[in-house]
N, C-alpha and C positions, 0 to 999 in steps of 0.2 A: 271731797269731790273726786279725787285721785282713787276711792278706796269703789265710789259705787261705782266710777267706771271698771273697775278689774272686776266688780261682781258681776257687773251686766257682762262682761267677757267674759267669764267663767260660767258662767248661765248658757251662755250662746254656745260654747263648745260642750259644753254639759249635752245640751239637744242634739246639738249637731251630731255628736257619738252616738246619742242612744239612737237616733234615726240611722245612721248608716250602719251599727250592731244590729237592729232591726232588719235594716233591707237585706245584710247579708243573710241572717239566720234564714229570712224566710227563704230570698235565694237559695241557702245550699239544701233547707228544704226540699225546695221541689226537685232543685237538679238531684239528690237524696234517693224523690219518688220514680222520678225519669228514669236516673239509671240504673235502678233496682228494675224499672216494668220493661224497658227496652234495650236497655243499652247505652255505651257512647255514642251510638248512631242506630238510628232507624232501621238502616239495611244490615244489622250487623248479626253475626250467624251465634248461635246458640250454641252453649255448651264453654268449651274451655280456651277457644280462641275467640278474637273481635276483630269485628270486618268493619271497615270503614271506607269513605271516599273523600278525596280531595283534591280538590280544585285545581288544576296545571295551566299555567302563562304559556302561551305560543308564542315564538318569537315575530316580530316585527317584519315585514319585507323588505326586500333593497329598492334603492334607488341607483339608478344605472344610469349614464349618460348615453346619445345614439348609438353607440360604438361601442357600447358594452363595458366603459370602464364606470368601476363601483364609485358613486359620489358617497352613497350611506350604505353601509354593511354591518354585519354583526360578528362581533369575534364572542368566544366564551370567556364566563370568568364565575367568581363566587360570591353564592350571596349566604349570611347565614337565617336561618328562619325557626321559629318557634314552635313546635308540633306539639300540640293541645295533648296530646295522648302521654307523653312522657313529662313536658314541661312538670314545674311544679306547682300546685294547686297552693299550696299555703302560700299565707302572703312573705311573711317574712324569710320564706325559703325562696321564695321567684326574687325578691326584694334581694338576696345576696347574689344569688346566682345572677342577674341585670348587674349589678355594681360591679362584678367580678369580668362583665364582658365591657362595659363602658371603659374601666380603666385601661384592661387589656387592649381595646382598640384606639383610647388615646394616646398610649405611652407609646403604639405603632405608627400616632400621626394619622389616625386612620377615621373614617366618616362612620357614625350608626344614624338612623333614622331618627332627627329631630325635628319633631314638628310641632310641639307645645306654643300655643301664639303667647308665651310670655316668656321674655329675655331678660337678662341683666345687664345693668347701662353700667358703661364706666365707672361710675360712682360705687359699682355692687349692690344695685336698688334692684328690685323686679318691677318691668314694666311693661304693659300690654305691647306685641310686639305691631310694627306700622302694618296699614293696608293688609290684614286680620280681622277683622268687623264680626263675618261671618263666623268663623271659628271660635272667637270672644263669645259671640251670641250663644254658640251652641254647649260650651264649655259652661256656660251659665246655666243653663235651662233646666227644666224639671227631670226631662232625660237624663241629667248628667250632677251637675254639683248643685243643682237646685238653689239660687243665689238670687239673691236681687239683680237687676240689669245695673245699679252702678257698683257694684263689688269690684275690689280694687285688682290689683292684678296679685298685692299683697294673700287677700281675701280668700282670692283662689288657690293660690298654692299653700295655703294654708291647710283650706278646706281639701285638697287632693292630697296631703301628709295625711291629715285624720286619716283619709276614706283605703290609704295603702298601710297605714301603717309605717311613716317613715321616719317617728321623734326621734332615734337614735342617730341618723347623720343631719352634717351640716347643712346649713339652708341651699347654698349650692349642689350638692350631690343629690337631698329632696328635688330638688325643680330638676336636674337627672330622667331620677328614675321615674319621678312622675311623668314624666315628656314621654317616656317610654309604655308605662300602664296605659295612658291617655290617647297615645297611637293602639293600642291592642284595641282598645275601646271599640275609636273613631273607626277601626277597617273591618269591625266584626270579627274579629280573632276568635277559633272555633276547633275543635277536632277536622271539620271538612275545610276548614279558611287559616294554614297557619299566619302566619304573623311575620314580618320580613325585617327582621333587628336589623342589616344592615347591608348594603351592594357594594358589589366591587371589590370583596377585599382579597389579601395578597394569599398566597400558595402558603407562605412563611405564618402566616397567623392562623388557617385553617390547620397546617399541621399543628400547631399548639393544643388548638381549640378539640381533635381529635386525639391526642394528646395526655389529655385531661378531660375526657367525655364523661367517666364515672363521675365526676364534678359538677359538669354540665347538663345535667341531665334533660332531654328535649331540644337541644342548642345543636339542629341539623345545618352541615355545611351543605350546599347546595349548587350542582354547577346551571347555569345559566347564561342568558343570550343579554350582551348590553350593544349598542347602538353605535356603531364606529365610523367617523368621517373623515376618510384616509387625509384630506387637505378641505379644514375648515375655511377655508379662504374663496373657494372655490362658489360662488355664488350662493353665498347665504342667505339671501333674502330672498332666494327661491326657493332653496333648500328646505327649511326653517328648521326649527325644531319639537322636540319631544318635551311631556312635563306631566305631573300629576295632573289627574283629571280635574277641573274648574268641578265645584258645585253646581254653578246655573249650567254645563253641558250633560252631567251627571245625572239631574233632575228631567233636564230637558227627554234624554236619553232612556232613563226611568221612565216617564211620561207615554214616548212613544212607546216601548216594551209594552206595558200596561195593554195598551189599545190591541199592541200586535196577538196579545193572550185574549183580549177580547174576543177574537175571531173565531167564531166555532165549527167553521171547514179544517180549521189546522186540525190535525191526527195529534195523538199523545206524544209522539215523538217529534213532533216539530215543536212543538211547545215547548221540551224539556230542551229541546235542542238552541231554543232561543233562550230559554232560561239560563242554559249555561254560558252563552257567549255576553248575557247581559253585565254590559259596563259594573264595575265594584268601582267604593270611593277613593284605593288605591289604587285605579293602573292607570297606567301612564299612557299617553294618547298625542295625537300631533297640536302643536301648540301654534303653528302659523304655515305658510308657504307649503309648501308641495307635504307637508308628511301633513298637515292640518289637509290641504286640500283631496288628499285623496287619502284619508282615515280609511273609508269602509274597505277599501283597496289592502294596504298598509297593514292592518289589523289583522293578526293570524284568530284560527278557531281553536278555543280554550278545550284543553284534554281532563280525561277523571280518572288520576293515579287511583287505582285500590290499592287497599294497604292493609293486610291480617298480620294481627300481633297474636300469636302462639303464649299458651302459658307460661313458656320456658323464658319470653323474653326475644324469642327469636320472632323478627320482621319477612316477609314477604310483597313485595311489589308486583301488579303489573298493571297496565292502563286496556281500562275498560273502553274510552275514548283516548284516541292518539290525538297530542296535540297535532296542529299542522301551521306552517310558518307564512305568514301572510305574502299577498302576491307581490310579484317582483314589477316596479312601475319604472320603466323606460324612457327617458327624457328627450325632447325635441334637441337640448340642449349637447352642443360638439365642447368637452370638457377643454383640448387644446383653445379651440376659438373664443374662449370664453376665456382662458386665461388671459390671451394675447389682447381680447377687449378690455380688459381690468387693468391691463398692466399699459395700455396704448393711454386711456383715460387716467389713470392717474399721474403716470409721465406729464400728460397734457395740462393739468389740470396746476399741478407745480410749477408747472415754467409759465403758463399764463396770472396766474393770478398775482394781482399787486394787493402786497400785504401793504402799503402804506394807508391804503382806506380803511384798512381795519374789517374786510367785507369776506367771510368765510370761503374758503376752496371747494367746493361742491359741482359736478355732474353727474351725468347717466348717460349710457351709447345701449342700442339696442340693433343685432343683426336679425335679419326676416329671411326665411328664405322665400323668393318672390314670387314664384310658384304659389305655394300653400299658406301663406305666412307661417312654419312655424318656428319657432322663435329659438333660433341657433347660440344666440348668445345675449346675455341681459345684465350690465355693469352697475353700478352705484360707486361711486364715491364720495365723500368717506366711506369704508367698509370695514368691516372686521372680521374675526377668525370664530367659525358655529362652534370649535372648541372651547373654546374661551368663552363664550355667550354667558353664560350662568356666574360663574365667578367674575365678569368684567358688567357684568349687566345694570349697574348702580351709576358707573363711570362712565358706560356709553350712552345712558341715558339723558348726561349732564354734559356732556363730549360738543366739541365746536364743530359745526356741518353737521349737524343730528343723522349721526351714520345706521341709526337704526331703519330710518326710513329708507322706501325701497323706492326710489327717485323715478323710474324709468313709469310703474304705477303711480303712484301714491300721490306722486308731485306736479301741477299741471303750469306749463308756461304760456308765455302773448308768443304766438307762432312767428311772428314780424313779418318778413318775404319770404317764408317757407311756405304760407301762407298763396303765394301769387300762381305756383300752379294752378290749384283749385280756381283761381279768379281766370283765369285763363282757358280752363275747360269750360267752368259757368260761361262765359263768352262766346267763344264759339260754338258749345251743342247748342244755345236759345239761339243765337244768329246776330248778337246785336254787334257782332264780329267777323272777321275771318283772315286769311292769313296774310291779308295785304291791306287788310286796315291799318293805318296811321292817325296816331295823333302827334304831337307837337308838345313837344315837351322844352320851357321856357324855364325852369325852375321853379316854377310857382301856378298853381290849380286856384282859381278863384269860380269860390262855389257862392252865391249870393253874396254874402257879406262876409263870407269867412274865405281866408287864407291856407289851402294847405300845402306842402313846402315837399321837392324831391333834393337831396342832396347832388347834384347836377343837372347843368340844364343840355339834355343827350339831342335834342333835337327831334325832327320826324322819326318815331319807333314805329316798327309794326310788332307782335305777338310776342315773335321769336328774339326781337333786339331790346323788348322791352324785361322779358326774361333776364337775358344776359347781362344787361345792363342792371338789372334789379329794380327800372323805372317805376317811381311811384304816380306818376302823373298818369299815364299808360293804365294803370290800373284803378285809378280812381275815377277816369272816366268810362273804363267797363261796369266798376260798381257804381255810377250815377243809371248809366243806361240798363241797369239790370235791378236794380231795387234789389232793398237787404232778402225779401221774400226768396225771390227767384235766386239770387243768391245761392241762399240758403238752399234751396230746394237740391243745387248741385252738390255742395258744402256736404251735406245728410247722407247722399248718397257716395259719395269717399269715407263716411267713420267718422269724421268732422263732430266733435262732440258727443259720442256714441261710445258704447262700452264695445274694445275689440274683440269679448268672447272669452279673454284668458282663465284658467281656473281658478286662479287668485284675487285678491281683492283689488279693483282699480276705482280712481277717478273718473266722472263718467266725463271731465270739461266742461266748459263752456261756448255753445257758436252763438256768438254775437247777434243779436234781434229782439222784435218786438215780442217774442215766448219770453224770454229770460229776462228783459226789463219789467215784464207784468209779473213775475214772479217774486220779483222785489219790490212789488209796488212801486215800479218807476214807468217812467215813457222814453219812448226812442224819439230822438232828435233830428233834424234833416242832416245834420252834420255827421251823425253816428254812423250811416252806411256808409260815407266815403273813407272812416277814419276805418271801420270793416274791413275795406276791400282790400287794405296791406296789412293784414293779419293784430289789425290793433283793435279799439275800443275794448268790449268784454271779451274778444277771441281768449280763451285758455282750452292747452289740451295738452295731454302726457305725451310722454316722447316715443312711446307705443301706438298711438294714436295718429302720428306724423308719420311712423314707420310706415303703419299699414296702409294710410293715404296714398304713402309713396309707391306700396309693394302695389296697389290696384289701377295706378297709370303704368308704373311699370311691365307689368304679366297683362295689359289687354284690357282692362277693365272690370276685372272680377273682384270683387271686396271679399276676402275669406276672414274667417275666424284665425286668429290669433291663437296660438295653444303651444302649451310647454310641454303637455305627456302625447308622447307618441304612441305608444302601447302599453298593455297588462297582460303580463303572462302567468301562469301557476306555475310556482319551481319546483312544485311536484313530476309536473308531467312535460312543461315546457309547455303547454296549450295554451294559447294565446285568449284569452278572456274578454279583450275591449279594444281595439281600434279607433286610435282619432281620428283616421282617415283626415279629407279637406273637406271641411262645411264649409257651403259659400255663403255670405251673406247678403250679398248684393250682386247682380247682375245686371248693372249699370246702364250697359245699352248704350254707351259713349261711341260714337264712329272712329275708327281705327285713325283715318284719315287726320282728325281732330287732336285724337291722342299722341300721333306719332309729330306733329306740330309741337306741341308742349313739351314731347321728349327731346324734339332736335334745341329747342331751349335751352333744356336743363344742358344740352349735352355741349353748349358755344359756355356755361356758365363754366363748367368743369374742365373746357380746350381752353378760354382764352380767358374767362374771367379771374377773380382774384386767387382763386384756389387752383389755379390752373399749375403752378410750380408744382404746388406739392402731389397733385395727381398724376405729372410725368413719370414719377415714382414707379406706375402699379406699369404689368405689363397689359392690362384691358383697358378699354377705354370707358370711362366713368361717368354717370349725367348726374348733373345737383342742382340743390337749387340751397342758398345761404340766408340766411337772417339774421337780424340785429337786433335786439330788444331795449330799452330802456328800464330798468328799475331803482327802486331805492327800498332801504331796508336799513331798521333801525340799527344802529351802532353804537353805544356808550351812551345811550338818549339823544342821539341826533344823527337826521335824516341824511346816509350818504347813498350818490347817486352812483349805478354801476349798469356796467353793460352786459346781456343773457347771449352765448353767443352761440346760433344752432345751425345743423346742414342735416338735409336729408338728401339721400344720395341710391343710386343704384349702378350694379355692372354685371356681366358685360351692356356696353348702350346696344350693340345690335341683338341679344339675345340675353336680356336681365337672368342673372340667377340668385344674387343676394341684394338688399336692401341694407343701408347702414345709416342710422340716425343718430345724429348726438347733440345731447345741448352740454356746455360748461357756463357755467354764474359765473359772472361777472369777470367780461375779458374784454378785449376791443369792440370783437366784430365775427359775425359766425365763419367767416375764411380759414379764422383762427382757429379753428376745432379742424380743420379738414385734414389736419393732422394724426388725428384720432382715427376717421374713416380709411386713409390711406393704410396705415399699420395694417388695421385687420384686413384690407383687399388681398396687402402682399403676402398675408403667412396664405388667406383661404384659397388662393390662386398658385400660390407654388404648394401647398400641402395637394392641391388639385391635378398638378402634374405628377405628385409623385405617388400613385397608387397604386397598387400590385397589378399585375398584370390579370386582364380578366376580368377586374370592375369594370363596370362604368365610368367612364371621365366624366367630371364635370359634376358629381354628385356625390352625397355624403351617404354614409353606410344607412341599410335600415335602422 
């Protein structure tokens, strides 16, 4: 049994050789015919020199914060790369020369391009590497090692020893150098496309490497542009990062190209001119947040080194296309303000939370300028460092308070009485109010047959004391008199469950009503609008969301879009390319009179209500409005209950210029965050006094 199995194996590599001696022969046949008819390259001139083209990487753009200081920039460094023209064609001479640079760069501790989806596990096993599918697939296919779809991981590195020729080393140094053939493969490696063995590496190993070049033959050191982020700390999850290009973007990307060559108005030179900038399967591209979101931005235009190699040996360079370095994208974002946010929020965030429930440390604060909304400073805690992103990436993804998530989008909360402005304005713009209505507040709302409960019993409120006071009876009787509809119709026109416009991915929330109950196949209850009108039932919305609500009572009534890039400039020329300008999106139409009602509100919340100590602090005067949430979230497989504690807030109250919203998980009561708002009023108001002489006061650089 033991004897037919090793025959049937010795049969199957028998084929298997003769098929890929096969495929080679005819290979270096034709390349044989090719380069006898044309040349290494199509454009390549006659006679006793060859001329060739290749391909040049543009460097990436900056990201700048308002003020001009660098969040992502590019320093130089070395990559080394493979040029088809000298490399060596035999296999077992590329196969030494690869062994000879893999050692070389391990013994320096130093990284070359591994991308083989098969690894070895502790044990010294090979096995398909995780979350790999695709690459599995492809590494199977008729294109490539031609394999049955369950061929083992064994199978394949088998079959890629045959197909290089690697039975001489160990099975570890095989799965090596095959990782390396199998990338020349997967990137199209070519006289025009060299091959990039490895990035970053030291000054000390390229002198080796140049060194020993007669050794090397083909093994160009190469200087280049890598991605550098002076302080990874610094709002990462707006930032984002950089990464190999995904396959479904690459396709996607491919796809449109295709159509764009479709087009038979393009001239020859637009076409070739798209052809060269068309995405390959190695370059690396924005992978999330602001370098994802503004790619086409981001993205410099790829150059065409020529390159004549003289009989002698002797090279020649010069670019027939100059690369050029993609545009430089300017942030909404004040880098000081932003730190002072990160570091006010997680102060906060430590001193409030009780670790004895077991219930994770997690908020978001986001500042607005009230004006424009655009968005000065955007915090997440937990956070990390975009340095560290790659190498920590395994750990933050299993990390307590899932610090990957970008809280301030991503995560939507029950508004509570953050919520009671909005019920306040719905009030009085329909009329079923005004600013000397009273109701009577006993501690207890009896709606039919149901009970619902204020935590004191304040007596006669009107508007403004029911604000301050944070009256839930006060409010529940404007949402009987106003039906969840009407409501809502005022809710819509604040952002109230609505996407603010940002360039990045958000939550779009939830506002509370009979759309969003029928969407789940449920119905709305009589009880439902009253439990509404204090920012409960289904109310959720992100803490961008609250912001911007806040920023459009605040500035008058104008709902603007939300935005992080302030501008695009070319840093060739300094010309400015794109303006965010302020897009409004809502023109509300709210009466002044109405609105300044609701602000003298917030403004008795933030003079005498609970947060009123800590706003003595700031030197302007502050208007807010606080919230309480209730939740529960699993803990060790049982339900612990915890408190969401939020304030949206603006200053100055006679003339707003910023907006500061924060929620922190699980704390008392939203008062308790107001400590977070306070911080950042006091650096953005004394950094405000002190500005050269000849600015503007009272405003942040372009």
């Amino acid at each position: 049994m033991r004897k037919n199995s090793l025959d049937k194996t010795q049969k199957r590599r028998m084929r298997f050789g003769i098929a890929v001696f096969l495929a080679v022969l005819v290979m270096f046949v034709v390349f044989l015919f090719y380069y006898m008819a044309v040349g290494p390259d199509a454009g390549a001139a006659s006679g006793s020199s060859k001329t060739y083209n290749v391909t040049v990487d543009a460097p990436r753009g900056e990201i700048l914060d308002r003020n001009g200081v660098a969040l992502v920039s590019n320093r130089q460094g070395n990559a080394l790369r493979f040029n088809a023209a000298f490399f060596p064609s035999k296999q077992t001479q590329r196969n030494e020369e690869i062994y000879v640079l893999i050692n070389l760069l391990e013994s320096r501790n130093e990284k070359w391009t591994d991308n083989l989806p098969i690894v070895e596990d502790k044990n010294g096993n090979f096995v398909f590497a995780n979350d790999r599918d695709s690459d599995i697939k492809a590494m199977k296919s008729k294109n490539y090692l031609n394999l049955n779809s369950y061929a083992s991981a064994d199978d394949c590195l088998y079959a890629l020893s045959e197909m290089y020729d690697l039975d001489k080393y160990d099975r570890s140094a095989q799965r090596k150098l095959a990782s390396v053939q199998y990338e020349m493969w997967r990137t199209g490696y070519s006289v025009s496309s060299p091959y990039t063995f490895a990035d970053d590496v030291s000054d000390d190993t390229v002198s080796i490497i140049k060194a020993n070049s007669d050794k090397l033959a083909g093994v160009e050191p190469l200087i280049t542009s890598y991605r550098e982020i002076p302080d990874g700390t610094i709002a990462p999850h707006i930032i984002g990062e950089t990464g190999v290009i995904s396959e479904d973007f690459y396709n996607e990307q491919k796809e449109k190209l295709d159509k764009e060559l479709d087009d038979s108005s393009l001239s020859d030179e637009e076409k070739a001119n798209l052809k060269l900038n068309a995405y390959s399967v190695d370059d690396v591209v924005g992978q999330f947040g602001i370098e994802s979101a503004m790619e086409k931005y981001l993205r410099g235009k790829k150059g065409i080194q020529k390159v004549t190699v003289s009989s002698d040996g002797s090279v020649d360079t010069s670019y027939s296309v100059n690369p050029s370095q993609g545009d430089t994208v300017v942030l909404t974002i004040d880098a000081g303000l932003q730190r002072v946010a990160q570091n006010a929020l997680e102060n906060r965030v430590k001193q409030l939370v009780d670790t004895s429930t077991g219930l994770e440390a997690a908020g978001a604060c986001v500042v607005l300028d009230a004006d424009t909304s655009e968005v000065l400073a955007s915090a997440t805690y937990p956070s990390y460092d975009l340095n560290e992103y790659y190498k920590n990436y395994s750990k933050l993804l299993k990390a307590d308070g899932n610090p990957l998530i970008n809280r301030v989008l991503q995560s939507t909360y029950e508004p509570g009485s953050t919520f009671k402005p909005a019920m306040a304005i719905a009030g009085l713009e329909s009329g079923v109010i005004d600013i000397n209505t009273e109701f009577y507040c006993s501690s207890v709302f009896q709606y039919y047959d149901m009970k619902f409960g204020c935590l004191s019993a304040h007596g006669n409120q009107t508007v403004r004391d029911a604000l301050q006071n944070s009256c839930n009876i006060y409010f529940y009787n404007v949402g009987e008199r106003l039906g969840i509809d009407r409501m809502n119709e005022y809710c819509r026109k604040l952002g109230l469950g609505k996407p603010t416009g940002v360039e990045l991915s958000e939550s779009d929330g939830i506002l509370a009503g009979r759309e969003y109950r029928q969407s789940i196949g449920s119905v709305w209850q009589m009880g439902d609008t009253i439990q509404a009108a204090i920012g409960q039932s289904d109310n959720l919305f992100n803490i961008m969301q609250l912001a911007n609500y806040c920023a459009t009572i605040a500035n008058g009534g104008t709902r603007h879009r939300c935005h992080f890039v302030k501008y695009i400039t070319d840093p060739s020329t300094g010309t400015e390319i794109y303006d965010a300008g302020t897009k409004t999106l809502e023109n509300t139409g709210f009466s002044q009179k109405n609105l300044n009602i609701v602000k003298e509100g917030m403004y008795r919340v933030a003079k005498y209500g609970t947060p009123a100590s800590t706003f003595s602090q700031i030197p302007e005067n502050v208007a807010a409005k606080t919230g309480t949430t209730q939740v529960k979230r699993l803990v060790n497989g049982k339900y612990i209950s915890g408190n969401n504690g939020l304030i949206i807030s603006f200053a100055p109250y006679e003339d707003p210029e910023i907006v500061v919203a924060v929620i922190v998980e699980n704390v008392d009561s939203g008062s308790a965050t107001a400590q977070v708002a306070a911080d950042i009023y006091n650096y953005y108001f004394s950094t405000r006094t002190q500005v050269v002489s000849g600015q503007n006061t009272g405003t942040l650089l372009r």
